[in-house]
N, C-alpha and C positions, 0 to 999 in steps of 0.2 A: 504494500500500500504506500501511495507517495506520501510524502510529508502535505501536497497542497492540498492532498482527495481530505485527511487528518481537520486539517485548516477548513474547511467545506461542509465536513461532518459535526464539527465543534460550531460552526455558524448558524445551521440549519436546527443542533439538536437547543440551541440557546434564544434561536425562535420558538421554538417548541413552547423554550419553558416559561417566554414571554406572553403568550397566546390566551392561556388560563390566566396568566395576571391580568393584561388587558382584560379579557371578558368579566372576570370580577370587579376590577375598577369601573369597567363601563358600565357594567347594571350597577353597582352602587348608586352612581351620578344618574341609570334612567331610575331610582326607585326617588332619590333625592330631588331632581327635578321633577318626579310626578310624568314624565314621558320616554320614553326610551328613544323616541327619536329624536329629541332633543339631546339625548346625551349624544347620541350618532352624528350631531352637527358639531358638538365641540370638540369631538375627535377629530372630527375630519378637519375644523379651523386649524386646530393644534395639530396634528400630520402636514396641515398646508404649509405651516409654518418650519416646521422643523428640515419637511423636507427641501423649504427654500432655503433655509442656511445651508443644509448638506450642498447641495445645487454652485452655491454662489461659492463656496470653500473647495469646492473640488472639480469647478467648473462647469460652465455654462455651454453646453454643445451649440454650436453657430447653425445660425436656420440653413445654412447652405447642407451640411453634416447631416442634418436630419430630415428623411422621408415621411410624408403624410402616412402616419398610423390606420390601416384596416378596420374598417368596426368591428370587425371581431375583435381587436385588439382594445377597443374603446371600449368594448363592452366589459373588460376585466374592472373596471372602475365600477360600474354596475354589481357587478360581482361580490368587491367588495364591498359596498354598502350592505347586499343582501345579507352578506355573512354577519358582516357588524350587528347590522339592525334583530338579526335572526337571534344571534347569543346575548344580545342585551336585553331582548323584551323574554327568553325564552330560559337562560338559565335562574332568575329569583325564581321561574315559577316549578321548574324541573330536578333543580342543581345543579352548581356548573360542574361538579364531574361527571354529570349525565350528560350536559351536553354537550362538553367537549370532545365527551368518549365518541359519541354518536356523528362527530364534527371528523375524527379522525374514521372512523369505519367509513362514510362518505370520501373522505379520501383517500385511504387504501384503495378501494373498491377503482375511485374514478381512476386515478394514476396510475392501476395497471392496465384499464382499459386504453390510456392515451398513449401510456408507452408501448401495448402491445401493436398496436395500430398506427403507431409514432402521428398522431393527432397534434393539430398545431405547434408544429414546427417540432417535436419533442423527438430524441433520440429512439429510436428500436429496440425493446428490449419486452421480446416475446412473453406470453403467458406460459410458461413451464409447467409440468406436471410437479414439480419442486418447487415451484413458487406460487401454484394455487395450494398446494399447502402450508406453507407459507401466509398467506394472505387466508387461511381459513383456520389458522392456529390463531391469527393476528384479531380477528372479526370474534373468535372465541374469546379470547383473552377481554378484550373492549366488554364485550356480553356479561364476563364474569368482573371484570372491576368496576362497571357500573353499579351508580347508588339498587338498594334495593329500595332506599325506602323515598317517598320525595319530601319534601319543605314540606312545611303545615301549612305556612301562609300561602297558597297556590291558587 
């Protein structure tokens, strides 16, 4: 394994663990503000924000450099809202490690289907008879760490 793939794996597993933070902090602020979509516009002010300091520190691509974006591509914005607005109004009422859990089984599932199919640009990387078990040990495990029991307040 390269030292970069190491560096890649440490990135993605530290998104991971930011994911569940977010989602609790953002229901906090939709139970606090009384709306979940409201908590979903301060995120995203705050995202606008952050992501323009990263932008302007590490530079500004020149409109020459960059080709108008696909709607499909435009639609990933869409997307994340969905997701946002989905774990903000959905785990006070479910628990977030329900729906986290249920947030990652959704994406097992879709990612093997886009890699198997190398969908939207994504590299090929067949559905194995070793990796649908895999992927069925993995939908197991999510089944059995989910809450059994949910919030009262629901």
């Amino acid at each position: 394994m390269q030292v970069s793939q190491l560096g890649f794996f440490a990135l993605m597993l530290a998104a991971g663990v930011g994911i569940p933070i977010m989602a609790a902090l953002n229901s906090g602020l939709g139970q606090k503000l009384g709306n979940p979509l409201a908590a979903v516009f301060v995120l995203c002010v705050v995202a606008t924000i952050a992501v323009t300091i990263l932008l302007v520190a590490t530079g500004i691509p020149s409109l020459g450099a960059v080709s108008a974006p696909s709607p499909a591509q435009l639609s990933a914005g869409g997307l994340f809202i969905f997701y946002i607005a989905s774990i903000t109004y959905a785990a006070p009422k479910i628990g977030l490690g329900n729906a986290v859990f249920f947030v990652l089984l959704g994406q097992l599932v879709c990612a093997a289907v886009i890699d198997h199919f190398s969908l939207l640009g994504a590299a090929n990387s067949p559905i194995t008879g070793k990796r649908m078990v895999g992927l069925a040990l993995m939908a197991v495990g999510v089944y059995l760490a989910k809450s059994e029991v949910l919030p009262a307040h629901g």
